[in-house]
C-alpha positions as CSV (number, residue, x, y, z in Angstrom):
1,X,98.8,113.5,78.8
2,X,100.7,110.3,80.0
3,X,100.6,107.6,77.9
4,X,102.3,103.9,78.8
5,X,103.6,101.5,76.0
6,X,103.6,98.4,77.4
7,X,104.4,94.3,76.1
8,X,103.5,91.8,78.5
9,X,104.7,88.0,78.6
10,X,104.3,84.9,79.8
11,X,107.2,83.3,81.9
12,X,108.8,80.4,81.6
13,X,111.3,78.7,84.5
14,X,113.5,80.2,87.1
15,X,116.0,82.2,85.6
16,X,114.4,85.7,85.9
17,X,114.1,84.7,89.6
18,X,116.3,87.6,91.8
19,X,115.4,88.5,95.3
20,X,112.6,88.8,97.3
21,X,110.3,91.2,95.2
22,X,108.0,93.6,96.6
23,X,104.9,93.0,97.8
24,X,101.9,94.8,96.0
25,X,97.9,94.5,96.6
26,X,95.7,96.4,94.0
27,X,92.1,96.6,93.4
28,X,89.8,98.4,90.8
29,X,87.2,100.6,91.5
30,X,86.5,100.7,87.7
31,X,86.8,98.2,85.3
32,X,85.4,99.2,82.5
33,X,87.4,98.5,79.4
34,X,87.3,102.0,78.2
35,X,88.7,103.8,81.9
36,X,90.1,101.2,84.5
37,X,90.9,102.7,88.0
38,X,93.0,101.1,90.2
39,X,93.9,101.6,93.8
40,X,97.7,100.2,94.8
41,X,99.5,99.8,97.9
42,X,102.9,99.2,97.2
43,X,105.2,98.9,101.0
44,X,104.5,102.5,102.6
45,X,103.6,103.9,99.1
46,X,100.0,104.0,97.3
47,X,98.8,105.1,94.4
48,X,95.5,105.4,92.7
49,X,95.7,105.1,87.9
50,X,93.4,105.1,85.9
51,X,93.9,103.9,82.3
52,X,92.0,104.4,79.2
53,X,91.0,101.9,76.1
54,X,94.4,99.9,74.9
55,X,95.0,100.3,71.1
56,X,98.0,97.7,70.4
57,X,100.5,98.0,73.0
58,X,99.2,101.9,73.8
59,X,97.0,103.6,76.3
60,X,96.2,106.4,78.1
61,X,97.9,106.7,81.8
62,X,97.4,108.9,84.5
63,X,99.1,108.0,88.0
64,X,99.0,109.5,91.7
65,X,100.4,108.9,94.9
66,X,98.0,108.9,97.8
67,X,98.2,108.1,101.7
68,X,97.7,104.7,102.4
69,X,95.7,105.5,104.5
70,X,92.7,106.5,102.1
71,X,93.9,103.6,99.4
72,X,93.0,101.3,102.4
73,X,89.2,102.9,102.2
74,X,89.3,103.0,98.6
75,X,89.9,99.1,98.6
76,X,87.5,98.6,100.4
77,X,85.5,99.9,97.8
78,X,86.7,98.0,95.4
79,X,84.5,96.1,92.3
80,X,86.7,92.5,93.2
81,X,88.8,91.0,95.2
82,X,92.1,92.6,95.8
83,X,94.8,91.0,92.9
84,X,98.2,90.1,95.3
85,X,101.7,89.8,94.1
86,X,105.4,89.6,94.2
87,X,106.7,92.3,91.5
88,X,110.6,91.8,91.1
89,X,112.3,94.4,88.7
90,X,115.4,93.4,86.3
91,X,116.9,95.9,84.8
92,X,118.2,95.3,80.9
93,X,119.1,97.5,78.3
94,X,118.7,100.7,79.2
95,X,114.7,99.6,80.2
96,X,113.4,97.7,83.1
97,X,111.4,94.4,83.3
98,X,108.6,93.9,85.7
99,X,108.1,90.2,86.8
100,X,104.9,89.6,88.5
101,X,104.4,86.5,90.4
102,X,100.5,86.7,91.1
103,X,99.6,84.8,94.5
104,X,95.9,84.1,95.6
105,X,93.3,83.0,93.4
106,X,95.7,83.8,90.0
107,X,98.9,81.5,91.1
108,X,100.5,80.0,90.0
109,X,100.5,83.3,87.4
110,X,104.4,84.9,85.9
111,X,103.9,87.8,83.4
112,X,106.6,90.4,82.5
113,X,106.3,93.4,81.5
114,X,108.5,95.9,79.6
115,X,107.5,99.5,79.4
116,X,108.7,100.9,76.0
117,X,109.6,104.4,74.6
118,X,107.3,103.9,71.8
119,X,105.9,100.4,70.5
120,X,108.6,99.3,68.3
121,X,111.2,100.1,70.1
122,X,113.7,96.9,69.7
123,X,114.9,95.3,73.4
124,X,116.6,92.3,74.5
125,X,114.2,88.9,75.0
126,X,116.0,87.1,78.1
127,X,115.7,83.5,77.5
128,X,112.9,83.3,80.7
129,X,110.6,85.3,78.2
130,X,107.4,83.5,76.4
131,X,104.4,83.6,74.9
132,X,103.5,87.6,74.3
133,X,100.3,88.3,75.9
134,X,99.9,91.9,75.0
135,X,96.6,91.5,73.0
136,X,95.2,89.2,75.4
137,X,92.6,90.9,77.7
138,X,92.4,87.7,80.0
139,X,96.2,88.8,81.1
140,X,94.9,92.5,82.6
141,X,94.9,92.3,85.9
142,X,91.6,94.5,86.1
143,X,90.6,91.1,84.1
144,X,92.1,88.5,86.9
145,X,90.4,90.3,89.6
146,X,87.3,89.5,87.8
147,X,87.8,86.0,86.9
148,X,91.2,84.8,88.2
149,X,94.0,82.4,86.4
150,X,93.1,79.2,88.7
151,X,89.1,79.2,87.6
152,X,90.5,79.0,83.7
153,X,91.3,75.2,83.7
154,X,88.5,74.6,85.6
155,X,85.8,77.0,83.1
156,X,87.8,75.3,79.7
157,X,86.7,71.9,80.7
């Protein structure tokens, strides 16, 4: 069974900054708490996941390439708007940080994420890391898609 250990983070200032980044677009055709699927096109690649229920930093994983071709349908298909962003990767420490600079509705957005061996597995916090956002459901992206970062200011008030 795949499983992905995951700790996500709010960014703070520049310095994680490094290149262009890649584009992605994703979309969910499920986004039930319990099993999300997501369709991704990612450059000439695409990939359709689906995740089960998240218990700490832990969940279920299961990921496929697919032509782009028929992840184009599947978005259309899609229960939301499609999320857009810049991912940059930084290596560090033998593991990888993903940076995701969100675009759209959820700018001005920066989460990283570090996928761990298993959840207390010690890494390095660069000094561009903040506030943890693991536990915080409003971070998923199969969350944003439903009610993006900009319409949070604007709800709170």
């Amino acid at each position: 069974m795949g499983v992905e250990i995951e700790r996500k983070f709010l960014v703070r200032g520049e310095g994680w900054r490094q290149g262009e980044g890649r584009y992605l677009c994703q979309a969910y055709l499920s986004r039930d708490p319990a099993r999300t699927v997501r369709v991704r096109i990612d450059g000439q690649q695409a990939f359709l996941t689906i995740k089960g229920l998240t218990a700490g930093a832990t969940r279920a994983e299961f990921e496929y390439a697919i032509p782009v071709a028929d992840a184009k349908a599947l978005l259309a298909l899609a229960d939301g708007p499609c999320i857009e962003k810049f991912r940059h990767r930084l290596p560090a420490g033998g593991l990888v940080w993903e940076i995701d600079e969100f675009l759209g509705a959820n700018a001005p957005l920066v989460v990283a994420e570090i996928e761990l061996p298993s959840e207390d597995h010690p890494f390095d916090r660069p000094d561009w890391l903040g506030e943890e956002v693991t536990q915080d459901t409003r971070y998923f992206n199969s969350a944003l898609a439903a009610r993006p970062y900009s319409s949070w200011q604007a709800s709170s008030g």
